[in-house]
Gaussian input, Z-matrix of N, CA and C with variables (Angstrom, degrees):
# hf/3-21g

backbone

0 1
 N
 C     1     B1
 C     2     B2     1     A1
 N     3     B3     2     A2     1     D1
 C     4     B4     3     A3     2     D2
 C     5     B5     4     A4     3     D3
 N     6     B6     5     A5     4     D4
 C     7     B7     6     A6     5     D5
 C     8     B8     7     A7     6     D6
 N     9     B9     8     A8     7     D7
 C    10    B10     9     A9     8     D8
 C    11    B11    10    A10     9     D9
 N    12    B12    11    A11    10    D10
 C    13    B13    12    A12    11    D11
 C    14    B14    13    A13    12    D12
 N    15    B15    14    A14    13    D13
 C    16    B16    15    A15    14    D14
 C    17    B17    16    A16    15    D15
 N    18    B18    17    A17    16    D16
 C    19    B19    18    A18    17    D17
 C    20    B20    19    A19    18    D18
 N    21    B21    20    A20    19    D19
 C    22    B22    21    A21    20    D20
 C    23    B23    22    A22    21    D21
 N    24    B24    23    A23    22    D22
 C    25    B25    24    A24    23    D23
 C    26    B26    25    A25    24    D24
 N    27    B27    26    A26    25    D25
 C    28    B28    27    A27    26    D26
 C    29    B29    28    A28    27    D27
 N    30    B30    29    A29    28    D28
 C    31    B31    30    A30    29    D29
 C    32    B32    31    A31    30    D30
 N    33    B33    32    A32    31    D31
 C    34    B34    33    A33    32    D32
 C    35    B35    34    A34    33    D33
 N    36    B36    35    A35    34    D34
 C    37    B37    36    A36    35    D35
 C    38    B38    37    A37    36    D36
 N    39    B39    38    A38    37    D37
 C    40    B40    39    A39    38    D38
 C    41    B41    40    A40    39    D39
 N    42    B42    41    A41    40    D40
 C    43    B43    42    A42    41    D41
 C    44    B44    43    A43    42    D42
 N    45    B45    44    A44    43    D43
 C    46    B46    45    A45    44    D44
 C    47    B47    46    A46    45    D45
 N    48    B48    47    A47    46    D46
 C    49    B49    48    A48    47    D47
 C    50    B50    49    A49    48    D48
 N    51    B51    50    A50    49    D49
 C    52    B52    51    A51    50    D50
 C    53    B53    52    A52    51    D51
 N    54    B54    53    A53    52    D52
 C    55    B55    54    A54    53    D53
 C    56    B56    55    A55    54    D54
 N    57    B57    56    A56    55    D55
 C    58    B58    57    A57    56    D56
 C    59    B59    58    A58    57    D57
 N    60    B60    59    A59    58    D58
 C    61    B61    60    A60    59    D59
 C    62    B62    61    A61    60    D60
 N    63    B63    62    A62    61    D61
 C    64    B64    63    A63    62    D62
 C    65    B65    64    A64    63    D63
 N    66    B66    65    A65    64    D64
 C    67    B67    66    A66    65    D65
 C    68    B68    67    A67    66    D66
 N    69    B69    68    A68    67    D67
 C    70    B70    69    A69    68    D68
 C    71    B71    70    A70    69    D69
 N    72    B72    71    A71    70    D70
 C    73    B73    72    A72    71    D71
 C    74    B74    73    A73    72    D72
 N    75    B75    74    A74    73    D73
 C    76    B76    75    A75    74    D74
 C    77    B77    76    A76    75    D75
 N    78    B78    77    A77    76    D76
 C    79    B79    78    A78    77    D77
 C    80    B80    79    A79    78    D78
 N    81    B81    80    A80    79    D79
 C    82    B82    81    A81    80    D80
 C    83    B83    82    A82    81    D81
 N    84    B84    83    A83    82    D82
 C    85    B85    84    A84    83    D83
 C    86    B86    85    A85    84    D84
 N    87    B87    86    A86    85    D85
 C    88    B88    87    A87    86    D86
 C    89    B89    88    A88    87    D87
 N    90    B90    89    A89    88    D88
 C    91    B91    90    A90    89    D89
 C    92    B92    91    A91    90    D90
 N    93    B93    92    A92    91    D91
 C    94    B94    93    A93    92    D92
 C    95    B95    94    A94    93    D93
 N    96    B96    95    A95    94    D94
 C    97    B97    96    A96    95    D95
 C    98    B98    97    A97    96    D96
 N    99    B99    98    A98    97    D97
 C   100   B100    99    A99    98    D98
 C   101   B101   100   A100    99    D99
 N   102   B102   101   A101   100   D100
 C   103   B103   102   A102   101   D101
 C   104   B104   103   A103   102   D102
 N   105   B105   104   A104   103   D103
 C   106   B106   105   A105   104   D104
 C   107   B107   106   A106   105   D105
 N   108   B108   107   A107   106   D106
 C   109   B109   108   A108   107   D107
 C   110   B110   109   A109   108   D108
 N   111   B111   110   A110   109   D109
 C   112   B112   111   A111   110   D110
 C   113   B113   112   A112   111   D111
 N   114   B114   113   A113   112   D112
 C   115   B115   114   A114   113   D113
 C   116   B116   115   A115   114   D114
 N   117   B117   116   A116   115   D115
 C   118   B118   117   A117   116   D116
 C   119   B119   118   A118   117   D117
 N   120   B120   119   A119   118   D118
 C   121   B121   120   A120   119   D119
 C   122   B122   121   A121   120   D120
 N   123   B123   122   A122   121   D121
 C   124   B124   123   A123   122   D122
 C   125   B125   124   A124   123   D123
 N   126   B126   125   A125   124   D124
 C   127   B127   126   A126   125   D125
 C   128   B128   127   A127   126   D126
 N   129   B129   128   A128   127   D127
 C   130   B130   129   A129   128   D128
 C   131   B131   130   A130   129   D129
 N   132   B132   131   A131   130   D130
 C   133   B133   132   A132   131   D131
 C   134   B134   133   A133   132   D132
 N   135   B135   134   A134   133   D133
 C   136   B136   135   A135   134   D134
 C   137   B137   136   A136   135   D135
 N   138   B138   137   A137   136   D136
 C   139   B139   138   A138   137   D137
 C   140   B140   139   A139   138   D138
 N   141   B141   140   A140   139   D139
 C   142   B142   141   A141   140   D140
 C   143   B143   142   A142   141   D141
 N   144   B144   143   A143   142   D142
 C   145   B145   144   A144   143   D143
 C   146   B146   145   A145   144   D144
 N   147   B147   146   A146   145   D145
 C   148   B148   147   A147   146   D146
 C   149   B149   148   A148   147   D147
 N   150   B150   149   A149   148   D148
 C   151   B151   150   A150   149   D149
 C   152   B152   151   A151   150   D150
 N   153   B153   152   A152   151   D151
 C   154   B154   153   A153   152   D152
 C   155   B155   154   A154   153   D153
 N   156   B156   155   A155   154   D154
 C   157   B157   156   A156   155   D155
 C   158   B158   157   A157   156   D156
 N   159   B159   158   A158   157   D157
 C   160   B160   159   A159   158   D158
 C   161   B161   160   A160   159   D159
 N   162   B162   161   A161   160   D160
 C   163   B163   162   A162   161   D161
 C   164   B164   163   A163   162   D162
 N   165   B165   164   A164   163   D163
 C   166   B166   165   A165   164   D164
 C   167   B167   166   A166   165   D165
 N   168   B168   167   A167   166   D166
 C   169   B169   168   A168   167   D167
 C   170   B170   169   A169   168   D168
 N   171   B171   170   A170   169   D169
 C   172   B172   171   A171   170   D170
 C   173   B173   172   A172   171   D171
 N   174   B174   173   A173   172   D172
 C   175   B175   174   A174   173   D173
 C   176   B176   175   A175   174   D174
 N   177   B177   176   A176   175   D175
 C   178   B178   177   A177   176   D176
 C   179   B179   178   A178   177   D177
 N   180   B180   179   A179   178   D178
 C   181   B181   180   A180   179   D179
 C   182   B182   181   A181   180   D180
 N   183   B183   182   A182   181   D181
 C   184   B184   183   A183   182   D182
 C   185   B185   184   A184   183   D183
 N   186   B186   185   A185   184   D184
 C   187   B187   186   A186   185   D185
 C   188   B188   187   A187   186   D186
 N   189   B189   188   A188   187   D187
 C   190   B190   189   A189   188   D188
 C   191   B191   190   A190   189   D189
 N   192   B192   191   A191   190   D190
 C   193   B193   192   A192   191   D191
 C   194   B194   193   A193   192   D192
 N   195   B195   194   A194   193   D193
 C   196   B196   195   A195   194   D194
 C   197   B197   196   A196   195   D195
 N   198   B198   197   A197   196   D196
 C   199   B199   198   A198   197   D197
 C   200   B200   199   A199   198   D198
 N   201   B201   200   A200   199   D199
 C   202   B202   201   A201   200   D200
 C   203   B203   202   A202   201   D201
 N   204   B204   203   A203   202   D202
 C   205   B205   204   A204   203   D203
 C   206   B206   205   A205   204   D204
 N   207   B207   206   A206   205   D205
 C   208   B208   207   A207   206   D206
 C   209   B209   208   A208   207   D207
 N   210   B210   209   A209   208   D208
 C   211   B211   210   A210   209   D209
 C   212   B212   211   A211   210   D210
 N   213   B213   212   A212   211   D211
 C   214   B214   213   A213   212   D212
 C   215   B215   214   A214   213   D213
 N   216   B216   215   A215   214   D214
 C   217   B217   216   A216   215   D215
 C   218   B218   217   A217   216   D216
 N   219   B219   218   A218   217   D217
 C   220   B220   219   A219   218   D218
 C   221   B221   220   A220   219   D219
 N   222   B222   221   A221   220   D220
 C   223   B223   222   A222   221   D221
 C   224   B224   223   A223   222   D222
 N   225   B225   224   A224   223   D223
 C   226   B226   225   A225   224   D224
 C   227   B227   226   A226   225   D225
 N   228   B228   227   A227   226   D226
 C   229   B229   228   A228   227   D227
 C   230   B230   229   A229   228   D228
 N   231   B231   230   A230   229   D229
 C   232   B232   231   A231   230   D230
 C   233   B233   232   A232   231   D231
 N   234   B234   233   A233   232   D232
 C   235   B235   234   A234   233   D233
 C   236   B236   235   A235   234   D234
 N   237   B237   236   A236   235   D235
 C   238   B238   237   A237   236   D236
 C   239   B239   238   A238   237   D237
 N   240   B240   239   A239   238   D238
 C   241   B241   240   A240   239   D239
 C   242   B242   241   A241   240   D240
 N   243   B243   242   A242   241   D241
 C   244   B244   243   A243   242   D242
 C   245   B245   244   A244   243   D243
 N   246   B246   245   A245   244   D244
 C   247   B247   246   A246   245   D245
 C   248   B248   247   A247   246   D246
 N   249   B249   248   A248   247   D247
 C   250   B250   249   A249   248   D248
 C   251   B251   250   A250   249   D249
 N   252   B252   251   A251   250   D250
 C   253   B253   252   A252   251   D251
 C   254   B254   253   A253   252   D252
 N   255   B255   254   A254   253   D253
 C   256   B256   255   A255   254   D254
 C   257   B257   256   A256   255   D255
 N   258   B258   257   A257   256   D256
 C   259   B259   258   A258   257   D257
 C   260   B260   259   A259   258   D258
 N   261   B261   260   A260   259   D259
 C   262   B262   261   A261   260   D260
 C   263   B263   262   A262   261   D261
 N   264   B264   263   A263   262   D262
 C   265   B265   264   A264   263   D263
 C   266   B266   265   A265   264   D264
 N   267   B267   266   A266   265   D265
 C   268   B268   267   A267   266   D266
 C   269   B269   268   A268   267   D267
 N   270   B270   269   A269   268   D268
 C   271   B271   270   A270   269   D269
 C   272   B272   271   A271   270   D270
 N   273   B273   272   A272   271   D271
 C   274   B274   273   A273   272   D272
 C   275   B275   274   A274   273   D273
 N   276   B276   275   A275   274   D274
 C   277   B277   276   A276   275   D275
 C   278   B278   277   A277   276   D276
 N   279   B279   278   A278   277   D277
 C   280   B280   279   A279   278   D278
 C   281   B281   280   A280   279   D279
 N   282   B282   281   A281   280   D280
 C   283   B283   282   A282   281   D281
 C   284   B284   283   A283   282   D282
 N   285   B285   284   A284   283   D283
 C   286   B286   285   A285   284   D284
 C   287   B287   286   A286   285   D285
 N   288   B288   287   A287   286   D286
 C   289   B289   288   A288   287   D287
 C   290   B290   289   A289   288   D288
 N   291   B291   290   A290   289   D289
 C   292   B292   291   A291   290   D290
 C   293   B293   292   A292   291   D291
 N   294   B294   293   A293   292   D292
 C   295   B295   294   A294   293   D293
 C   296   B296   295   A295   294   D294
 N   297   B297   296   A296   295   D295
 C   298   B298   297   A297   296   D296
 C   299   B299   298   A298   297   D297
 N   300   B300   299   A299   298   D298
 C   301   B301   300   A300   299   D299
 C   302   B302   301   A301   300   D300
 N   303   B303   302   A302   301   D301
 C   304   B304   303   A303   302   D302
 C   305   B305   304   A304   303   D303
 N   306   B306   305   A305   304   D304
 C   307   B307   306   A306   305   D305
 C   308   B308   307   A307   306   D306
 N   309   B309   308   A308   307   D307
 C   310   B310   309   A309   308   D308
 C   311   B311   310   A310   309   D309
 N   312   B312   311   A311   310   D310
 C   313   B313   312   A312   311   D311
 C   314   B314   313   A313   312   D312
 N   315   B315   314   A314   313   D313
 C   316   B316   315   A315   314   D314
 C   317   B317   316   A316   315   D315
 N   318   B318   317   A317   316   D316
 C   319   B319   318   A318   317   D317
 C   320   B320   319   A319   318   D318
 N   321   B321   320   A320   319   D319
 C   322   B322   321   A321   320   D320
 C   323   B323   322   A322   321   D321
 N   324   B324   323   A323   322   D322
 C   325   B325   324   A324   323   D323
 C   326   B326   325   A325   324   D324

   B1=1.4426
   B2=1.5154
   B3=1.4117
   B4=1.3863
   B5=1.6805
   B6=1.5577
   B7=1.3644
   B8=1.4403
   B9=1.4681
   B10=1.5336
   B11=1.3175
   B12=1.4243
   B13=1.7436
   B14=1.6738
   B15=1.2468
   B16=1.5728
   B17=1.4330
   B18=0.9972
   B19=1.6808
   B20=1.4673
   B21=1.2537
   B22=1.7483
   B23=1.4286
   B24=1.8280
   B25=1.6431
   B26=1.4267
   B27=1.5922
   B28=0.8478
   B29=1.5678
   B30=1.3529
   B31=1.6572
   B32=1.2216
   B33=1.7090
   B34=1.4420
   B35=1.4002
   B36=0.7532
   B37=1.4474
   B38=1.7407
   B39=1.6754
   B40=1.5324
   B41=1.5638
   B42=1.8852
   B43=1.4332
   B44=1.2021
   B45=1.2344
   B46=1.5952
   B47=1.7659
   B48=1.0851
   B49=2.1268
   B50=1.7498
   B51=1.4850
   B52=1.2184
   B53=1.6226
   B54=1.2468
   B55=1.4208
   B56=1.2332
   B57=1.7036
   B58=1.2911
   B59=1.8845
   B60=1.1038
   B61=1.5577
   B62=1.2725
   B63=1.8777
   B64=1.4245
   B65=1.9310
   B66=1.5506
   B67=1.6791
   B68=1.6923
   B69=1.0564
   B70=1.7437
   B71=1.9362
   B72=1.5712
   B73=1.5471
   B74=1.2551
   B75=1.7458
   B76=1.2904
   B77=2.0135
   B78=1.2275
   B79=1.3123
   B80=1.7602
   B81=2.0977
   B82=1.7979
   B83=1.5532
   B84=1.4444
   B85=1.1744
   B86=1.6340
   B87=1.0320
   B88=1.6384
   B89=2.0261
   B90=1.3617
   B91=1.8559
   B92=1.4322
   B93=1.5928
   B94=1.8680
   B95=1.4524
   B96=1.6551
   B97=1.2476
   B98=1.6890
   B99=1.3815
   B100=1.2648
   B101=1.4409
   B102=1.5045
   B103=1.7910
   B104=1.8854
   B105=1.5439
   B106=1.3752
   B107=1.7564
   B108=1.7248
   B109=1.3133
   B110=1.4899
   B111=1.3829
   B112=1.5011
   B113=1.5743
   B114=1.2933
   B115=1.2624
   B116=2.1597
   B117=1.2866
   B118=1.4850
   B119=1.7681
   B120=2.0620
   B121=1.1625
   B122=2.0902
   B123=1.0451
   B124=1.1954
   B125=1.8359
   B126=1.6770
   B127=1.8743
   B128=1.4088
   B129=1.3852
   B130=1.6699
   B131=1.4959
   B132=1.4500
   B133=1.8546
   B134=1.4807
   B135=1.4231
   B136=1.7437
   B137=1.8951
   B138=0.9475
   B139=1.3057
   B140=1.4286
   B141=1.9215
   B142=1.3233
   B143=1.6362
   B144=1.4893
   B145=1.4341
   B146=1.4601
   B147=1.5111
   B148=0.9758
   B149=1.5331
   B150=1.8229
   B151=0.9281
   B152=1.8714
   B153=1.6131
   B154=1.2071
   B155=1.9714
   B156=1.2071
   B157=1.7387
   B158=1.5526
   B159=1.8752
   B160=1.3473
   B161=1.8632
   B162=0.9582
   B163=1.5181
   B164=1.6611
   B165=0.8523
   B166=1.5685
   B167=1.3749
   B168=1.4467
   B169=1.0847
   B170=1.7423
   B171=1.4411
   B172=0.8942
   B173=1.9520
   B174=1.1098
   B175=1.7411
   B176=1.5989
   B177=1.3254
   B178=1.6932
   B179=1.7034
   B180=0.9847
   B181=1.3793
   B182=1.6410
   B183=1.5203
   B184=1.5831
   B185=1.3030
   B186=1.4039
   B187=1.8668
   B188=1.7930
   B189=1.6553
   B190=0.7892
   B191=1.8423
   B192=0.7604
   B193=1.8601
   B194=1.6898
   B195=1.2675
   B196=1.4178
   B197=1.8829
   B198=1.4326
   B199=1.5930
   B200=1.0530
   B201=1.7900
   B202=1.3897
   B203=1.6571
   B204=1.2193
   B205=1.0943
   B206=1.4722
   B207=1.1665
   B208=1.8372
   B209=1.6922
   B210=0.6480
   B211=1.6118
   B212=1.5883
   B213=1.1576
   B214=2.0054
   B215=1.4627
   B216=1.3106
   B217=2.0233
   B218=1.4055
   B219=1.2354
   B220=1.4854
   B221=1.3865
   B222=1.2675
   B223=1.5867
   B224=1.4658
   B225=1.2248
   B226=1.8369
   B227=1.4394
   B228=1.6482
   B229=1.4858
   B230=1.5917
   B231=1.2896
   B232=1.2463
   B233=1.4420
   B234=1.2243
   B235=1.6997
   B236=1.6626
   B237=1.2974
   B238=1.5586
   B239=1.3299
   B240=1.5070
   B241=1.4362
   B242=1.4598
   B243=1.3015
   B244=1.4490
   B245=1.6036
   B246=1.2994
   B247=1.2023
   B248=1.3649
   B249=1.3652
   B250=1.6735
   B251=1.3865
   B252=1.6068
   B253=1.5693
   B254=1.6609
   B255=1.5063
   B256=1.5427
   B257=2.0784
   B258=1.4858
   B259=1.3986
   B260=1.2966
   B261=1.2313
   B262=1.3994
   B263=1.7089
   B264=1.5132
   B265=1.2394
   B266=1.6215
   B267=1.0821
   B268=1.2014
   B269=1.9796
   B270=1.6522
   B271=1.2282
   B272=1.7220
   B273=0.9610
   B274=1.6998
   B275=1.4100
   B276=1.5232
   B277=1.3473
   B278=0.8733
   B279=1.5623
   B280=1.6463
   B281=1.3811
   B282=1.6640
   B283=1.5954
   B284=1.7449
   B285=1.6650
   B286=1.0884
   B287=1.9757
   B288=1.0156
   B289=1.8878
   B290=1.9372
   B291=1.6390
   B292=1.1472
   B293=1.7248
   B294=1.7992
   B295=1.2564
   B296=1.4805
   B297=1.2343
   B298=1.5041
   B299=1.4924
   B300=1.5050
   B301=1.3574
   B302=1.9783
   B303=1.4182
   B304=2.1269
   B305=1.4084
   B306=1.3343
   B307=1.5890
   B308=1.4237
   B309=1.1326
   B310=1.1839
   B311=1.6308
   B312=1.9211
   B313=1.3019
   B314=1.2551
   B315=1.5131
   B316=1.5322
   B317=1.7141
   B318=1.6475
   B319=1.3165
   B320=1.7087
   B321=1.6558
   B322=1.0583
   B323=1.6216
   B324=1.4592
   B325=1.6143
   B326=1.4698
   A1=109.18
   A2=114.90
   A3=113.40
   A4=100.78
   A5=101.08
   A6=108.60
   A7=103.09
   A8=116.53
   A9=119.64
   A10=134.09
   A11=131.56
   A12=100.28
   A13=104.94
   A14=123.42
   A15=135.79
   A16=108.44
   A17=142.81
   A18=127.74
   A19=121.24
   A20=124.88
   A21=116.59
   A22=78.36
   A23=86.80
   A24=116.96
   A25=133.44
   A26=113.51
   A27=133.87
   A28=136.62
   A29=91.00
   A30=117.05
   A31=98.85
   A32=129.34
   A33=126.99
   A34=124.76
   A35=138.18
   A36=140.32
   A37=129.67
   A38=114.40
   A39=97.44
   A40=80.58
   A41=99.97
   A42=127.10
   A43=115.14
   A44=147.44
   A45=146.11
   A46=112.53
   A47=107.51
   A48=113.10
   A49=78.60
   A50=114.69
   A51=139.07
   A52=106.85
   A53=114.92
   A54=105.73
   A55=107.15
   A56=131.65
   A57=127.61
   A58=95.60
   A59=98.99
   A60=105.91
   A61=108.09
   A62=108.58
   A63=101.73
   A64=119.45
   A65=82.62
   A66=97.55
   A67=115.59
   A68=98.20
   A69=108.27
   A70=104.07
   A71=118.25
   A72=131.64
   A73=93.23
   A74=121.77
   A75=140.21
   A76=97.74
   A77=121.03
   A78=103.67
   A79=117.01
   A80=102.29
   A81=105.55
   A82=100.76
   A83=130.26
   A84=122.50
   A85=125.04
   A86=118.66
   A87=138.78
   A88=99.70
   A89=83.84
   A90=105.44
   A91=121.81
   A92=94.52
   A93=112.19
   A94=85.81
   A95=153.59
   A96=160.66
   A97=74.72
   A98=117.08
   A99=116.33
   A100=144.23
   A101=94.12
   A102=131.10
   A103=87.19
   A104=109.60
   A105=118.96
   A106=89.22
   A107=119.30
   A108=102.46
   A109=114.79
   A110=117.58
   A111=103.78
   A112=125.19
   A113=102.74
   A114=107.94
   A115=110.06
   A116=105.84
   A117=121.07
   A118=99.04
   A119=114.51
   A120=92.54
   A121=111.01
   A122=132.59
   A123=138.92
   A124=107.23
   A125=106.44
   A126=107.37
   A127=84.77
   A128=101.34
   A129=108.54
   A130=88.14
   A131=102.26
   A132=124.60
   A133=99.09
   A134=112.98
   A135=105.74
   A136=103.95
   A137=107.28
   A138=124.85
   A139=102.57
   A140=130.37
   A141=113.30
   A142=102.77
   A143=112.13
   A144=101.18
   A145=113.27
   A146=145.72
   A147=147.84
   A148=140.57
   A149=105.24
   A150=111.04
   A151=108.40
   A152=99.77
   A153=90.23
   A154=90.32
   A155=113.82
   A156=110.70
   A157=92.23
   A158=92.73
   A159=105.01
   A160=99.59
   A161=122.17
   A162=92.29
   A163=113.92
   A164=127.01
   A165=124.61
   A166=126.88
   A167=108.50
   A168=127.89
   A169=130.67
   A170=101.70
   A171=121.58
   A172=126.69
   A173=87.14
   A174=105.95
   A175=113.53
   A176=93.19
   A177=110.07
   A178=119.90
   A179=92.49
   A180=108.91
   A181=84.94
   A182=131.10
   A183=123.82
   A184=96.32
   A185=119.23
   A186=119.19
   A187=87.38
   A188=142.86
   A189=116.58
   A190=115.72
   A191=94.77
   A192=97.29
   A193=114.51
   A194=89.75
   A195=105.27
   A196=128.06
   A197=99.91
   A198=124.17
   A199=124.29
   A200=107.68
   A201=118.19
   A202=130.48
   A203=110.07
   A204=118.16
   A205=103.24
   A206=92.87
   A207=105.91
   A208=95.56
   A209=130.93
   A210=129.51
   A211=107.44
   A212=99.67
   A213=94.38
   A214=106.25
   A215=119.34
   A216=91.05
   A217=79.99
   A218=157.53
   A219=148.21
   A220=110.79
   A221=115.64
   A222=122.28
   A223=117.47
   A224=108.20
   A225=93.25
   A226=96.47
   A227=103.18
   A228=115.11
   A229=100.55
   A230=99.96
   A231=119.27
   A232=129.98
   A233=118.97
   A234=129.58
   A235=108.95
   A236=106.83
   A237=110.67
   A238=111.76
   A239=127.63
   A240=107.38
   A241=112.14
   A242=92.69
   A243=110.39
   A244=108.52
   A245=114.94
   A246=121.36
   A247=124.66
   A248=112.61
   A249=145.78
   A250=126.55
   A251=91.93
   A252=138.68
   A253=85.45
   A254=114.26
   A255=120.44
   A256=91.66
   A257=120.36
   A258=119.42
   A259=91.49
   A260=155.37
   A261=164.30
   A262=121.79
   A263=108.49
   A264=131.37
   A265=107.25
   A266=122.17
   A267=141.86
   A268=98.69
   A269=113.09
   A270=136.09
   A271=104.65
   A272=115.51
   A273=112.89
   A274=115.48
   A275=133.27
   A276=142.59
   A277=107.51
   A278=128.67
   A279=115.62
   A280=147.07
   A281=84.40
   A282=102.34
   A283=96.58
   A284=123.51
   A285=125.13
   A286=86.77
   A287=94.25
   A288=115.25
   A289=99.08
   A290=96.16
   A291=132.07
   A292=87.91
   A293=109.30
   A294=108.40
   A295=121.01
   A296=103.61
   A297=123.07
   A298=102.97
   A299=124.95
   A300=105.96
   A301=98.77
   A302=102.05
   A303=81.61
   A304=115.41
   A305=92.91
   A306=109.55
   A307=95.96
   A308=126.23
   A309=165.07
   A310=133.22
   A311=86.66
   A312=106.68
   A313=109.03
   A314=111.39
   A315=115.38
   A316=98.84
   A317=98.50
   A318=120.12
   A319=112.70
   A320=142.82
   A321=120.65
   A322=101.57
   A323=106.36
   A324=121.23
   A325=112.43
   D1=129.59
   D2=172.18
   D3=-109.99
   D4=149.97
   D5=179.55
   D6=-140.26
   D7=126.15
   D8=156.11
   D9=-106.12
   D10=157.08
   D11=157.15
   D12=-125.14
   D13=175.17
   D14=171.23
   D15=-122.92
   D16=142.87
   D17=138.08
   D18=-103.00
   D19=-177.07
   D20=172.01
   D21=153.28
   D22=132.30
   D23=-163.95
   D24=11.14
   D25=48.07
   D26=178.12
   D27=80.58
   D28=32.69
   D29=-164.92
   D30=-126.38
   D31=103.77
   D32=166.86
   D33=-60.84
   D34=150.00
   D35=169.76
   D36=-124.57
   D37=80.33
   D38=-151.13
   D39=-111.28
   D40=135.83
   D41=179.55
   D42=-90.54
   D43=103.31
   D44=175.95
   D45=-102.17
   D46=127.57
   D47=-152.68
   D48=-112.89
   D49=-164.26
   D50=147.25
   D51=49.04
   D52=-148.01
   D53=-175.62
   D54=-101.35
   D55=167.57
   D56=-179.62
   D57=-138.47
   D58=79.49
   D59=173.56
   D60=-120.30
   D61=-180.00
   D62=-150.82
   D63=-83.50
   D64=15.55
   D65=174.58
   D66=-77.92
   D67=-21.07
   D68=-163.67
   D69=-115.77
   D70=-13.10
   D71=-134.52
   D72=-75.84
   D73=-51.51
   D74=-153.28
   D75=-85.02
   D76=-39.46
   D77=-174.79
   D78=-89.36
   D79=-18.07
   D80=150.00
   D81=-54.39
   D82=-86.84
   D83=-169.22
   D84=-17.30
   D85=-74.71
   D86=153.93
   D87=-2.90
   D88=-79.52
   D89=-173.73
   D90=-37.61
   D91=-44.96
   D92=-160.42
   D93=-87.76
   D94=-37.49
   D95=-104.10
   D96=-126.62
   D97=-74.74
   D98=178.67
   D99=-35.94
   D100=-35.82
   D101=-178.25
   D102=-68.23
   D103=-70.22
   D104=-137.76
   D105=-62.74
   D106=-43.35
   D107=-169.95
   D108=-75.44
   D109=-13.31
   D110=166.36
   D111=-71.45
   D112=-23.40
   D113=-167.38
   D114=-98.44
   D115=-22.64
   D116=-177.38
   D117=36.38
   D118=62.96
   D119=-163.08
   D120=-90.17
   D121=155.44
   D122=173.74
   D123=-43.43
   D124=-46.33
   D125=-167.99
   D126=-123.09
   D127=156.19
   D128=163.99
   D129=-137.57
   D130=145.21
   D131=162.79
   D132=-117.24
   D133=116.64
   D134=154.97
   D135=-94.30
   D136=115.43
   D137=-167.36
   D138=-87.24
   D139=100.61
   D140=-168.60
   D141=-119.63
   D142=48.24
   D143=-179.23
   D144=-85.15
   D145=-5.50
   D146=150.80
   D147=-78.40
   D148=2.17
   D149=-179.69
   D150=-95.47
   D151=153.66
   D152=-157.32
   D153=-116.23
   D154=-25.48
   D155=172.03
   D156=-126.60
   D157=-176.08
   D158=-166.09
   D159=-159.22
   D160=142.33
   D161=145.13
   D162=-150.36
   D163=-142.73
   D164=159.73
   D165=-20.97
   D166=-55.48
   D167=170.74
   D168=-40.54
   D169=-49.54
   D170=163.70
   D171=-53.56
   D172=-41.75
   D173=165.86
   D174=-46.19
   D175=-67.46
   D176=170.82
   D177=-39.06
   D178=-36.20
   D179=-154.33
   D180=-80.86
   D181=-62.33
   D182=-168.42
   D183=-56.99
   D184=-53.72
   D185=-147.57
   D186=-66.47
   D187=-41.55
   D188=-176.35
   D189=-71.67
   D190=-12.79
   D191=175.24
   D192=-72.69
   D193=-62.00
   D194=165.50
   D195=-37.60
   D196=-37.72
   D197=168.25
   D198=-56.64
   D199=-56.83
   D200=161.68
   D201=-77.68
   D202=11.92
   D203=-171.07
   D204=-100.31
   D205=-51.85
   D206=-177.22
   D207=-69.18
   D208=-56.84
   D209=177.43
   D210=-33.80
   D211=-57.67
   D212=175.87
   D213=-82.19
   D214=-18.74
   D215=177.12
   D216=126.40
   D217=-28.31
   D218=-150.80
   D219=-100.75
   D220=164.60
   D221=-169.16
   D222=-126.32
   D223=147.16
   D224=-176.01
   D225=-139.64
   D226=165.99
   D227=-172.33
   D228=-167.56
   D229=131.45
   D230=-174.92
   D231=-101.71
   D232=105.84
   D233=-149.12
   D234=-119.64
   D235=142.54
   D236=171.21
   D237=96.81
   D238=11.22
   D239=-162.43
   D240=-102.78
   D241=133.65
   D242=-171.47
   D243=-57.09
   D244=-167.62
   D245=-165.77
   D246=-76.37
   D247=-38.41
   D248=168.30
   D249=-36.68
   D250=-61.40
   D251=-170.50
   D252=-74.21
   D253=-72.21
   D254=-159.92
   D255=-43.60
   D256=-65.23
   D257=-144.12
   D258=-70.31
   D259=17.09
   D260=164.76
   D261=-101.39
   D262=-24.37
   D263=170.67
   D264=-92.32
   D265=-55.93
   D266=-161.30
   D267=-57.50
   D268=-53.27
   D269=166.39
   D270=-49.19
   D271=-58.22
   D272=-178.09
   D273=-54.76
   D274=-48.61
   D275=-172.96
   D276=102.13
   D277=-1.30
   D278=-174.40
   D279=-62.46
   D280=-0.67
   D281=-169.93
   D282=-89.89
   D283=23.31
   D284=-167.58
   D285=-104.30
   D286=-23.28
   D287=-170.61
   D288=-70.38
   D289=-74.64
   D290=-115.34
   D291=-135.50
   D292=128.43
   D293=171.73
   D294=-85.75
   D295=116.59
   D296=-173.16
   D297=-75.50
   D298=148.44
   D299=161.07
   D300=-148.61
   D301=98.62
   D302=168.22
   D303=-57.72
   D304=163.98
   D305=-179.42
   D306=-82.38
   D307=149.78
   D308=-179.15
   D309=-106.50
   D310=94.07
   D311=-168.64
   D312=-85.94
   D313=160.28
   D314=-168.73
   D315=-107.92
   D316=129.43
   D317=-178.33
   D318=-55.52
   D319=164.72
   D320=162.94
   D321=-99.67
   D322=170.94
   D323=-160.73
   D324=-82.30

């Protein structure tokens, strides 16, 4: 699992690549938990266009972001997710929470 973050004007931006299963879940958790209290940002993007699996784990991982987010006043939305990621999201309901967004493949002409 690769994980990054960005900020800019108060808008986090945390990137999750590779797989996000429950081998890797607890030390992402850890990372992003760390990121968010240094940063106390207003928006969060978990940006998942590089991730290529997902599972449960992954679930855990937004709703706890999402927890702390709403707790300080900030909002999050989740962009880029591939197809994998989406039918694993899509199954949870969370996008009843939480703005879901798939990535956005380009049609042919």
């Amino acid at each position: 699992m690769k994980l990054s973050t960005s900020e800019k004007a108060g808008k986090l931006t945390i990137a999750i690549g590779g797989e996000l299963d429950h081998h890797g879940a607890r030390e992402a958790a850890r990372r992003i938990e760390e990121t968010i209290e240094a940063s106390v940002p207003r928006d969060c993007v978990i940006d998942l266009r590089e991730l290529r699996f997902m599972d449960s784990s992954g679930i855990a991982i937004i709703l706890r972001v999402y927890k702390r987010l709403n707790a300080i006043g900030g909002r999050l939305t989740v962009e880029n997710v591939p197809e994998q990621p989406m039918r694993v999201l899509d199954a949870s309901g969370i996008d009843r929470m939480i703005d879901i967004n798939a990535m956005q493949t380009e049609k042919p002409v």
